[in-house]
C-alpha positions, 0 to 999 in steps of 0.5 A: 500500500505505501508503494502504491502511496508512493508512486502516486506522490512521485507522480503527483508533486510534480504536478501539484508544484506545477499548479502551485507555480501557475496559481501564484503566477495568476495571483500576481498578474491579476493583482497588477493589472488592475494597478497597470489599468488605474495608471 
């Protein structure tokens, strides 16, 4: 079970950081550009 556990991490985190980096990535530009607009 905990090989099982293990291959699906070893899958996983790889994608999770992916999302992580996109998601911070959005945030930032959707926080700019509303300042880049205002200005």
């Amino acid at each position: 079970m905990t090989y099982v556990l293990q291959g699906f991490l070893n899958i996983f985190h790889p994608i999770t950081l992916f999302f992580m980096i996109i998601g911070v990535s959005w945030g930032i530009l959707a926080g700019a550009l509303p300042g880049f607009g205002a200005t």
